[in-house]
N, C-alpha and C positions, 0 to 999 in steps of 0.2 A: 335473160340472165344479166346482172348487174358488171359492168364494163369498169369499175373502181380498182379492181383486182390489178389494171394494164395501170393505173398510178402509179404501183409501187416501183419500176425502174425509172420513171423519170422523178421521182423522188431521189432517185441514188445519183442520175446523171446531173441534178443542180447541184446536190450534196461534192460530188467531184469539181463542180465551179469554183464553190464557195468556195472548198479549201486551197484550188489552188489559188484563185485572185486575193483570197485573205492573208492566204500565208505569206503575203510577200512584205504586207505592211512590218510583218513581226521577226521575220528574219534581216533585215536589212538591216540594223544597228551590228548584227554579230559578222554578217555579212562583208560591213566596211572596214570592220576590225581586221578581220582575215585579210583580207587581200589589202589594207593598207590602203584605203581610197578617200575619198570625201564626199560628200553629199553630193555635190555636184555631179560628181561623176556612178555612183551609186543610181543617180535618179536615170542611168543610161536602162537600167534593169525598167524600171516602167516604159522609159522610151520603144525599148527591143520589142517587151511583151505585150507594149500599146500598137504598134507596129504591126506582128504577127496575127492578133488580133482584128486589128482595122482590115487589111488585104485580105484575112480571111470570112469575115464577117459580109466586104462587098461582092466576093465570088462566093457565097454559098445564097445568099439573098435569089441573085438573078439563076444559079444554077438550080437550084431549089424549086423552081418553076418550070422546070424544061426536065432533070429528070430525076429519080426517086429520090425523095426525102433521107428517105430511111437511108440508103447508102451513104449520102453524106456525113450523118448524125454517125455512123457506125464508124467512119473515116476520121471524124473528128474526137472519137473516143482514142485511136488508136492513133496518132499523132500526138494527142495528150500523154500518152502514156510513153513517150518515148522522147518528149521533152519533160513530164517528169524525173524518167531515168537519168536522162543527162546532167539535169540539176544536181542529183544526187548523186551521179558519180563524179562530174569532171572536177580538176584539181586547182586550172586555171580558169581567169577571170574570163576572158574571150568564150573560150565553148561554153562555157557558164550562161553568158549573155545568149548566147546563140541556142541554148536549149529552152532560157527563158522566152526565145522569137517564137520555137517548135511549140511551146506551151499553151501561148497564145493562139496562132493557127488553129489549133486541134482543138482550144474550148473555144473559140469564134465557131466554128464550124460546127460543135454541140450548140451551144446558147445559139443561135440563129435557126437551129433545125427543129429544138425543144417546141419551139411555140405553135410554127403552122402544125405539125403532127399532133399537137395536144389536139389543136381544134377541129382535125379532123376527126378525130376518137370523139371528141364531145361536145357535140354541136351545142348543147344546152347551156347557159347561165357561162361564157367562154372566161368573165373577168373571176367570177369565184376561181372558178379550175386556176386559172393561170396563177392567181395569187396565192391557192394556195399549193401548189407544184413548187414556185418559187419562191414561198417560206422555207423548201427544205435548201436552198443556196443561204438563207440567213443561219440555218443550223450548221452546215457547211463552216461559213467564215465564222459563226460562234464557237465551232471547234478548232477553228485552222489555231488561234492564238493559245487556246486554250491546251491544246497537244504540243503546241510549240512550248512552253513554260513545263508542260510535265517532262517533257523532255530534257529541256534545257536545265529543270534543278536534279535531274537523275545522271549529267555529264554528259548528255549526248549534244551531240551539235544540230545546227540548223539541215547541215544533208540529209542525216536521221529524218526528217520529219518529210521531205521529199522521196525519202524508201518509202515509204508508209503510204503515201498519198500515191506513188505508182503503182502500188499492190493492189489498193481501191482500187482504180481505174479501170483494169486487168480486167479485175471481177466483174467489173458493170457494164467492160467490154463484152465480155465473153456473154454475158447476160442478155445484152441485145444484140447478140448472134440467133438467140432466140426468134421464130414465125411467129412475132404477134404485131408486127409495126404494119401499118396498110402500104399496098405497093401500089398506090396511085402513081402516074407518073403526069406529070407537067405538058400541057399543050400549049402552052401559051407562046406564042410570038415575041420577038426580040424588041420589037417596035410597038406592040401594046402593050408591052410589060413595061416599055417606057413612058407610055401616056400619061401614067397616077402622077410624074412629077410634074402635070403644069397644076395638079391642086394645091394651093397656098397650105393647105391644114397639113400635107403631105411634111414640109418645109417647117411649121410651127413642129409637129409631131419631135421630128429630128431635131431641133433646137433644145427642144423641153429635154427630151433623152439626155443630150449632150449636157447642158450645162446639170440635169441631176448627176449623173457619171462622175464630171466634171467636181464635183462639191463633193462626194463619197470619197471618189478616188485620195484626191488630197486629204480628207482626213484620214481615212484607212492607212494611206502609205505612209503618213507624215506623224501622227499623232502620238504613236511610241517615240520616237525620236523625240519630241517635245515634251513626252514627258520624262524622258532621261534629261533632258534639258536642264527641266527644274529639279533633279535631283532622285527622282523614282528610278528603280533598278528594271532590266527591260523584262522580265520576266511579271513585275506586278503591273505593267504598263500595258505589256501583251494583254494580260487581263483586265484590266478596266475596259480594253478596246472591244474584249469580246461582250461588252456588254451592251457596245451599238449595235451588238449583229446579232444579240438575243432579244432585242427590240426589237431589233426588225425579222427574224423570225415569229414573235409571238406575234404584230402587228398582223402580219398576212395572215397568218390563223383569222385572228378575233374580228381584223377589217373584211374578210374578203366577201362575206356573203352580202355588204353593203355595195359593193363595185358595181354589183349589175341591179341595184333596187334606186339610188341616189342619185347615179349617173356618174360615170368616166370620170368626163371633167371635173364634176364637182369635188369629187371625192379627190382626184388629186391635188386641187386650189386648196381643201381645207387642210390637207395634211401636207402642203409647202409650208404654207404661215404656219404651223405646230412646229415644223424640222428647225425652221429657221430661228424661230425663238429660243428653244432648248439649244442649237448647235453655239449661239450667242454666247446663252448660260453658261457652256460647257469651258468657253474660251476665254470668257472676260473673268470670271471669277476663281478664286482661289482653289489649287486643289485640294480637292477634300475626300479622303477615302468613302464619305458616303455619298455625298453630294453630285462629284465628279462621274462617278461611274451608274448613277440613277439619273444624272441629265442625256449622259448618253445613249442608256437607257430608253427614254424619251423622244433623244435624237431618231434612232433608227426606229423605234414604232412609227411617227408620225409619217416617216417618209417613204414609211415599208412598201404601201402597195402602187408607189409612184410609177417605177419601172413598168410592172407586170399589168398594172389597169392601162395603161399609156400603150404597150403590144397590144391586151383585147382591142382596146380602140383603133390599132389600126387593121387588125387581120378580119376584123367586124365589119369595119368598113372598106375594105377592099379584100374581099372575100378569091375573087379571080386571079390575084396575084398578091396569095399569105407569104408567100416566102419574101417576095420582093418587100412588101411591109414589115414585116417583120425583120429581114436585111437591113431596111433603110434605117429602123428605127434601132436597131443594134450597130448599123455603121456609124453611126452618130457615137453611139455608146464608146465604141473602137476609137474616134477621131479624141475623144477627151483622156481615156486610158492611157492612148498615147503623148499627150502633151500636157495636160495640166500637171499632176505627180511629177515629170520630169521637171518640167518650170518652179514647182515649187521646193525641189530638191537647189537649183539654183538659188532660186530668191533666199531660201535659210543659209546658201550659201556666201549671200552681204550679208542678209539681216538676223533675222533669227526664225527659228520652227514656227513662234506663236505669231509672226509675221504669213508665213505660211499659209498658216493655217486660217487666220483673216479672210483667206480666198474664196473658204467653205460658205459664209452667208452672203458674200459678193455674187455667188455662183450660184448661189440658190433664189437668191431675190430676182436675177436675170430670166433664169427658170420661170419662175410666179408669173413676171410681165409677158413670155414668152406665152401661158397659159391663159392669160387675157387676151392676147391678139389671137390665139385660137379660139377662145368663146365667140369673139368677134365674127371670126370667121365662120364658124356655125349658124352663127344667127344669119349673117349675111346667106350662105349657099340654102338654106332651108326655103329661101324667100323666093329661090334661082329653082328652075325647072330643069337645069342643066343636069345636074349632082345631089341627093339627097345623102344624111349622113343622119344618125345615130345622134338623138340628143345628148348632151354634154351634162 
């Protein structure tokens, strides 16, 4: 019997990613309004929820291995859902940040649990599966801006859009409450599960994450704001943006069954140099209602299956400690949520957004070289009877 059927709730659990890490790009204009703040202090909201994220991404990694998956992922549903709620209910700016920290936590501890569990359900062809699971977090952020603007032109506020998105959660908690997730549990040892980090590729892997992260985040959180900058109203701004995250959903569709036929590596070198050209496009030239919102377009296809082929490659190659892999490479994720967006709320705060946002192809070319010193290192260990890995 066909095992495709168990997709359909982690389809829903990225779908809950998406929209909360997207939703924030596109509330935070309405956000600083209300409480009176400035960018600078605005970018505290990335800082909290890069924060809660990170702490919770490196304790579900190592825990993840020692005992059941599933309880974790079910923990980090239901953490999610009650920093949700908080968003949406509190009044002041302080519990506001502090339920942004709970939000984090609770999707660290989902996004880090998503992957080993997927690859335990299917052992076969692990870079398609994952890429395409995490197309549905591009559908996710494609709707976070997109519900954000329906809302915002029907009078509702940005809280509105945090009810909504805890109701989700609820559902997809209560969903996998369901007997279907495998209750393997972790035997691994504390001290071999720390061995994977004297491999160098371990180290490249986490850099590559980081600075993709790193180059997303900033434009995700920054981009409506710049283009209110130049004069666009944030509700069509929201919208242009959801059209990097309908790139990078159709992307993971259309690329993913390339991931495991091309090779890992390859496939994510050719679609840095794709992201980094279009992201150029998107910033150096004028806006243009067509132009602007089909470069972006562009933007999130090419860089779609970066993330999700970047995890196959490591829960592939370190099969004995998926979680830890999969940790490591999502704490990397966590260390950039938490400080590039905040730094780049500062920098707009001398300079300007479209300064900002400059950070996007600085952070993606670092990436690129970052993805060369791992081919490197491939070829080097291949050659070493020590450690074999997975052609690139």
């Amino acid at each position: 019997m066909s095992k495709n059927y168990l997709l359909a709730p982690f389809f829903l659990a990225l779908i809950v990613i998406g929209l909360g890490l997207s939703g924030i790009g596109s509330v935070v204009p309405e956000m600083s309004k209300q409480f009176g703040v400035s960018s600078a202090v605005m970018g505290r909201v990335f800082l909290f929820h890069g924060l809660g994220y990170f702490i919770s991404i490196m304790v579900a990694g190592f825990l993840g291995d020692i005992i059941q998956k599933s309880l974790l992922l079910r923990l980090g549903l239901l953490i999610s859902a009650f920093g949700f709620a908080g968003i949406s209910f509190f009044t002041n700016f302080t519990p506001v940040i502090l339920s942004f920290m709970a939000m984090g936590i609770g999707l660290g501890f989902l996004d880090c649990m998503v992957n080993p569990i997927l690859t335990e359900i299917f052992t076969k062809n692990p870079g398609t599966i994952l890429n395409v699971v995490h197309a549905f977090y591009g559908l996710g952020s494609l709707s976070a801006p997109r519900l954000y603007a329906f809302l915002s032109q029907r009078q509702y506020n940005w809280q509105n859009f945090y009810s909504i998105v805890t109701v989700i959660t609820v559902v997809v908690f209560i969903l996998f409450l369901l007997p279907f997730l495998p209750k393997s549990q972790g035997k691994m040892g504390f001290r071999n599960i720390l061995k994977i980090f004297r491999y160098r590729a371990f180290w490249f892997m986490g850099a590559i994450t980081m600075f993709y992260s790193g180059g997303v985040t900033v434009l995700n959180g920054w981009i409506v704001s710049y283009f209110k900058e130049k004069g666009l109203s944030v509700p069509v701004g929201a919208v242009y943006l959801s059209f990097f995250w309908l790139g990078l959903m159709v992307g993971r569709f259309v690329l993913s069954w390339m991931a495991d036929r091309i090779g890992h590596l390859r496939m994510i070198q050719l679609n840095t140099i794709g992201g980094i050209i279009f992201v150029i496009l998107t910033i150096s030239l004028p806006i243009s209602a067509i132009l602007t919102p089909t470069f972006l377009f562009f933007t999130g296809f090419m860089l779609s299956t970066i993330m999700p082929t970047t995890l196959a490659y490591a829960v592939v190659n370190y099969p004995e400690t998926a979680s830890t892999a999969s940790g490591w490479v999502l704490t990397n994720n966590g260390i950039a949520t938490l400080f590039f967006p905040w730094f780049g709320g500062i920098l707009a705060s001398y300079t300007s957004f479209q300064t900002t946002l400059l950070l996007v192809p600085v952070l993606l070319v670092t990436m690129l070289a970052f993805q060369w010193l791992l081919a490197g290192e491939i070829k080097r260990t291949q050659k070493s009877p020590v450690k074999s890995t997975v052609s690139g």
